[in-house]
C-alpha positions as CSV (number, residue, x, y, z in Angstrom):
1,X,92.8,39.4,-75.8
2,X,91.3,38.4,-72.6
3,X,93.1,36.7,-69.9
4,X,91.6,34.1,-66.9
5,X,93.5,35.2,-64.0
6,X,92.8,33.8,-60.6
7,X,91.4,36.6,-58.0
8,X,93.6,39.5,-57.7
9,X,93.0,40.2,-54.2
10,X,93.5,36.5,-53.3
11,X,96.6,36.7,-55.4
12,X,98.3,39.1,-53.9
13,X,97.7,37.5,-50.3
14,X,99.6,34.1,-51.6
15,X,102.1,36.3,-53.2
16,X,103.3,37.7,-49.8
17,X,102.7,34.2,-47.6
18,X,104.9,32.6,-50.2
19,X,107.6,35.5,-50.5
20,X,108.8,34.0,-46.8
21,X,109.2,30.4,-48.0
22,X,112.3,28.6,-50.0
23,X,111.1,27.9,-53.9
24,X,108.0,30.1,-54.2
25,X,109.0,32.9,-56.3
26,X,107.0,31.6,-59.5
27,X,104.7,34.0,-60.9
28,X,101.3,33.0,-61.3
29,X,100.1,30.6,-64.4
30,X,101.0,33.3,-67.3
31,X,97.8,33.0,-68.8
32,X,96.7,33.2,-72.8
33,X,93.2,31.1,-72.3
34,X,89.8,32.4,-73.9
35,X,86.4,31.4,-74.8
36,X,83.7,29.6,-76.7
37,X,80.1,30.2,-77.7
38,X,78.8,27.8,-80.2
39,X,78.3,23.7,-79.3
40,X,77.5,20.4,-80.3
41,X,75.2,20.5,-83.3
42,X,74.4,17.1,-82.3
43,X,72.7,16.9,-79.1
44,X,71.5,13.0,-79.9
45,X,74.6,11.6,-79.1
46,X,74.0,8.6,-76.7
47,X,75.6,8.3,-73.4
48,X,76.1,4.5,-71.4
49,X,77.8,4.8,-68.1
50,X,79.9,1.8,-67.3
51,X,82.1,1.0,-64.1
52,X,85.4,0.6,-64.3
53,X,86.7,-2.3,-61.7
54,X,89.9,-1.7,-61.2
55,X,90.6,-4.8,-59.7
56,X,90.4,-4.4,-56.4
57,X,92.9,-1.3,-55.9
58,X,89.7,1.0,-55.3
59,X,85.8,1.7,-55.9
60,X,84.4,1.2,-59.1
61,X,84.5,4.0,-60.7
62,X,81.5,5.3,-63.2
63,X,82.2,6.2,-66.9
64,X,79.7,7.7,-69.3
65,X,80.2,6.7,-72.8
66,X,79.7,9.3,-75.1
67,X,78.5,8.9,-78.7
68,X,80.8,10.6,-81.5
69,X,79.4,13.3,-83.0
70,X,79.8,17.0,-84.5
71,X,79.8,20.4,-82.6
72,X,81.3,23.7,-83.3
73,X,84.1,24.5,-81.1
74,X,85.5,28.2,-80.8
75,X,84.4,31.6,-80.3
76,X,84.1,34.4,-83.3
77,X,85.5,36.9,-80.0
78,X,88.4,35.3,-78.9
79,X,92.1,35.5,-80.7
80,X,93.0,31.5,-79.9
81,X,89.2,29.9,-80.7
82,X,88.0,30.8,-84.2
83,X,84.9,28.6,-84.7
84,X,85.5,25.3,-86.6
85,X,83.1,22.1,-87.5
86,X,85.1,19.0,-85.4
87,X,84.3,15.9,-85.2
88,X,84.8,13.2,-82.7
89,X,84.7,9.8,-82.3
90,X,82.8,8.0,-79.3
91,X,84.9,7.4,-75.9
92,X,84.4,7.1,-72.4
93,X,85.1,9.6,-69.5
94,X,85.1,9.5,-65.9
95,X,82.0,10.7,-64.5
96,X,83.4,12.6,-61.3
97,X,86.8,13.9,-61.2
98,X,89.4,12.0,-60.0
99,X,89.3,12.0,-56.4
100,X,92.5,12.2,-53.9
101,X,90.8,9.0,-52.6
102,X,91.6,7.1,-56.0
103,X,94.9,8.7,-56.7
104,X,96.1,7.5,-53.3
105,X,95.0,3.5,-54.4
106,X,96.5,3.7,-57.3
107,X,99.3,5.3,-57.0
108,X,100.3,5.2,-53.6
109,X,100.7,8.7,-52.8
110,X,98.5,11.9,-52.3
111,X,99.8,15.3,-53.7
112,X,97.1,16.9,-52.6
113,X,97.3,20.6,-50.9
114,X,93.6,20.5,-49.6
115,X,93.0,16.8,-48.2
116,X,90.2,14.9,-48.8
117,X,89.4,11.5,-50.0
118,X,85.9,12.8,-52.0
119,X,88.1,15.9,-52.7
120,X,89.3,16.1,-56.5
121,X,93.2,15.1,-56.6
122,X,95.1,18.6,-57.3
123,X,98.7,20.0,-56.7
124,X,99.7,17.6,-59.5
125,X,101.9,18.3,-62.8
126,X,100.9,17.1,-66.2
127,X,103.0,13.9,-66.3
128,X,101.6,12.9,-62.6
129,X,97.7,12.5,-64.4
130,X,99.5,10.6,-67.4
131,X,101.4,7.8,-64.7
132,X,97.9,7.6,-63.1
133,X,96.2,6.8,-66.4
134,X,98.7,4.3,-67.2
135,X,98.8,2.8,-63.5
136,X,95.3,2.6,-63.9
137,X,95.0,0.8,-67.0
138,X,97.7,-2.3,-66.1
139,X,95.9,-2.7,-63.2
140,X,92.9,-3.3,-65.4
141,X,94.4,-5.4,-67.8
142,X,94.5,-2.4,-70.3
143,X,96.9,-1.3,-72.7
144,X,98.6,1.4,-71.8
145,X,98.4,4.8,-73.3
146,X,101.1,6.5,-72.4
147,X,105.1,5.8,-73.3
148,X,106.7,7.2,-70.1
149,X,109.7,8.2,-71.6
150,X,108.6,10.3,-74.1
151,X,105.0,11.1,-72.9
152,X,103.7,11.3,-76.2
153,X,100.2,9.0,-76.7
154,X,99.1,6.2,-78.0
155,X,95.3,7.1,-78.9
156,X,94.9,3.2,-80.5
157,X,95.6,1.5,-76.8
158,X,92.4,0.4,-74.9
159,X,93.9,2.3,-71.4
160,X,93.1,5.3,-70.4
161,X,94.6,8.8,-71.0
162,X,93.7,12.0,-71.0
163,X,91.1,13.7,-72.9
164,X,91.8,15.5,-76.2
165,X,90.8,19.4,-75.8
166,X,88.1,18.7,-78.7
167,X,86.8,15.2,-76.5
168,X,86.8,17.4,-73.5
169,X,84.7,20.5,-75.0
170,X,82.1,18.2,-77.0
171,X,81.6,16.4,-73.2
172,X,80.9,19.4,-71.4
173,X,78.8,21.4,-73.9
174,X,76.8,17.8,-74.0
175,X,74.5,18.8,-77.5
176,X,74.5,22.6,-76.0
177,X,75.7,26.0,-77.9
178,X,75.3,28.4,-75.4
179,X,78.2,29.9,-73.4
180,X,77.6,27.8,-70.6
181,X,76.6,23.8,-70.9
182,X,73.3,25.3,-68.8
183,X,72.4,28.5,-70.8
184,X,73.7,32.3,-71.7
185,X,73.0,33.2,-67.8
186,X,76.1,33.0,-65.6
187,X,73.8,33.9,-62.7
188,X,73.1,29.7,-62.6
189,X,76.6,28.9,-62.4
190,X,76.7,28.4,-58.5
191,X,74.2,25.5,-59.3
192,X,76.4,23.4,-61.5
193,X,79.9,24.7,-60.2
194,X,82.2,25.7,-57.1
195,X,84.2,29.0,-58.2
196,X,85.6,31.9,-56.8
197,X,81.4,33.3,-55.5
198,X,80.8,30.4,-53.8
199,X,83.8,27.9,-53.2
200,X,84.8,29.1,-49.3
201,X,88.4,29.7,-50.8
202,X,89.4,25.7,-51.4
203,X,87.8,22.8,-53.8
204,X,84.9,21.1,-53.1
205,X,84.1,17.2,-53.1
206,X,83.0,16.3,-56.4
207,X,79.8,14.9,-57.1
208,X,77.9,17.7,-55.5
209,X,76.6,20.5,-57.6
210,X,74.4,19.8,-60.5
211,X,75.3,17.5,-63.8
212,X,75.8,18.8,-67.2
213,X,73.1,17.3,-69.8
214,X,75.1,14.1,-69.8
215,X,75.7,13.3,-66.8
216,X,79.0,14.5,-65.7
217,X,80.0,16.6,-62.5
218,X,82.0,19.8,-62.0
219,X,82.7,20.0,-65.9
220,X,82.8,23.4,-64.5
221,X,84.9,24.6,-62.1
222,X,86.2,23.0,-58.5
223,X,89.6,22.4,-60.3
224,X,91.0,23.0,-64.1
225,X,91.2,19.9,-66.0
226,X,94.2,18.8,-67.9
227,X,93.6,17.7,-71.1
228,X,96.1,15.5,-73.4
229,X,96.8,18.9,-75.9
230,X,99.9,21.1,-76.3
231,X,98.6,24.1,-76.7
232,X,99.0,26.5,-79.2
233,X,97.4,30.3,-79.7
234,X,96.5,29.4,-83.5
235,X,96.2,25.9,-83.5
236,X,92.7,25.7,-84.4
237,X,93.4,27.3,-87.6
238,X,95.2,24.2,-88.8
239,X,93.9,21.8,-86.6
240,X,92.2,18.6,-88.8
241,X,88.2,18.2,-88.9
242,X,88.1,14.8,-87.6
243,X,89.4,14.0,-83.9
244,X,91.6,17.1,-83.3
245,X,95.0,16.5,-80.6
246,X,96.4,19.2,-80.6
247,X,99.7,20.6,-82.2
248,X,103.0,17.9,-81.7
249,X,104.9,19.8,-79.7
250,X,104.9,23.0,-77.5
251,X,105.6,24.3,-74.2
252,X,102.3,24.3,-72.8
253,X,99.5,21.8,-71.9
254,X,96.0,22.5,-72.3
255,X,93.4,23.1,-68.8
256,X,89.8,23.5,-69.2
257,X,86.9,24.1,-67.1
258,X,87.5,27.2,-65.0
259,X,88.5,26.4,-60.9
260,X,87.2,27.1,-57.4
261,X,89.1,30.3,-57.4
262,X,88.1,31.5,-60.9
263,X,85.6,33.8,-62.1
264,X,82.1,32.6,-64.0
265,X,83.6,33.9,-66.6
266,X,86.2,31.3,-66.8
267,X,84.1,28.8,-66.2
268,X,82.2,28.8,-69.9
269,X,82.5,25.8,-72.1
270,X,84.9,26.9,-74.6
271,X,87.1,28.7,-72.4
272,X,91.0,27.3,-73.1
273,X,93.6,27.5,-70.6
274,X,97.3,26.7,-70.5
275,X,100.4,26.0,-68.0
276,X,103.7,24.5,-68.3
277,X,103.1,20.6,-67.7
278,X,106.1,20.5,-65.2
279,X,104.7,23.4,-63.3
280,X,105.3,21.9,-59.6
281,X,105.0,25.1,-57.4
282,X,103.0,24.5,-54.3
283,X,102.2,28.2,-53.9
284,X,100.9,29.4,-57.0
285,X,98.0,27.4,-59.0
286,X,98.7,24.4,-58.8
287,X,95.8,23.1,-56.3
288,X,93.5,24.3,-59.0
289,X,94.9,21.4,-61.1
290,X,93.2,18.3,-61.7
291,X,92.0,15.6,-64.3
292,X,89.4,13.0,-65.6
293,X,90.2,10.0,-67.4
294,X,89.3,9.0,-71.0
295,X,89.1,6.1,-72.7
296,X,88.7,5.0,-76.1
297,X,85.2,3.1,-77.0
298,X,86.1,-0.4,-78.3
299,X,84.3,-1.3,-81.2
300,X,81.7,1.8,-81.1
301,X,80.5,3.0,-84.7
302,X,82.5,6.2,-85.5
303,X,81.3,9.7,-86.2
């Protein structure tokens, strides 16, 4: 089994700054994520990008609307991502990532360890991303997703939410089946992503390296993505054809999309991630933690 583990030498150097202050004696992220190969069989899918108002609490922000369709998700070489047909409905998702500058409008505050209103949001738990997707969506006028007192999802509301792993996966490969949304040749990567090669040791603003086929920034890299699934080593095994979320309970969330501090190789479509959705320590991962917004598409055709 391999393992995405943030820069060892880099690791080390947190370790001891953190040994000398109260509350840092987490270990890092204790890490069971892997890889995909294959992609969207279905690169027709149709994308629409939309703004979403937000009444006057902050900038527009863009959407893409992605057609449902069918891919293959999984890797024959790694022990949690045995490749499976899925299929997804069509949905929206934010374009960028959300930015520091947004979270602070909406919700008042700024978690943030690297500030930066273009910055992506990071230094956040699981639950923060899910309050923002709700705040987000009464300010709209939206249904909520999200009851806040037992987390779990309402995937029938018109709010937003977090993306299911499948939703997430299917948007980044973007009709591709190649390791990478761009090709088999990690070599591009600093064109589309920031990561541990070319970052400067911090995130980036988002919005400045290359698109994915449809249209969406830093899929790859800049900071993992938390997406609405527990996550589970064998889940795919059981996991249903048709709009896959994810086992009902477990102790771990699922991250995607590989971080400013992580190798190319964990920057690859497929490759799965996990951490505890409380996980609040300031000294160990968690400003490679961020999100995008989902929504469902309201009266789109399904798959």
């Amino acid at each position: 089994m391999k393992f995405a583990r943030p820069n060892h030498l880099a690791t080390l150097i947190v370790s001891a700054a953190c040994a000398f202050l109260p509350g840092c004696t987490r270990n890092p992220p204790n890490d069971s994520a892997k890889l995909s190969e294959a992609g969207p069989t279905t690169p027709s899918a149709v994308q629409k990008e939309i703004a979403s108002p937000s009444k006057g609490t902050t900038a527009a922000t863009a959407m893409v609307q992605i057609a449902g369709g069918k891919f293959i998700m999984g890797d024959k070489d790694e022990v949690d991502a045995p490749p499976h047909e899925v299929v997804v409905s069509s949905f929206f998702i934010d374009k960028h990532l959300v930015t520091q500058e947004q979270f602070q409008k909406i919700t008042g505050a700024n978690p943030s360890r690297w500030k930066g209103d273009k910055n992506p949001v990071e230094q956040l738990r699981w639950s923060d991303a899910v309050r923002f997707c709700n705040k987000r969506s009464e300010l709209e006028g939206l249904q909520p997703c999200y009851d806040l007192k037992t987390l779990k999802c309402d995937f029938e509301a018109t709010g937003y939410r977090l993306p299911t792993e499948a939703e997430w996966e299917y948007a980044c490969r973007a009709g591709t089946t190649t390791p990478y949304f761009f090709g088999d040749n990690p070599a591009k990567l600093g064109e589309y992503a920031w990561f541990d090669k070319n970052s400067g040791g911090h995130p980036r603003p988002v919005g400045q390296k290359q698109p994915n086929p449809w249209g969406l920034y830093d899929m790859a890299g800049n900071v993992w993505e938390w997406c609405n699934d527990f996550y589970k080593v064998d889940y795919y095994q059981e996991a249903p054809r048709e709009n896959p979320r994810g086992p009902n309970e477990g102790q771990n969330k699922v991250l995607r999309g590989g971080a400013w501090r992580f190798s190319a190789e964990n920057c690859r479509s497929g490759y799965r991630y996990n951490e505890s959705p409380g996980y609040s320590d300031v000294c160990f991962g968690y400003d490679i933690y961020g999100f995008r917004c989902v929504r469902k598409a309201v009266g789109a055709a399904g798959p």
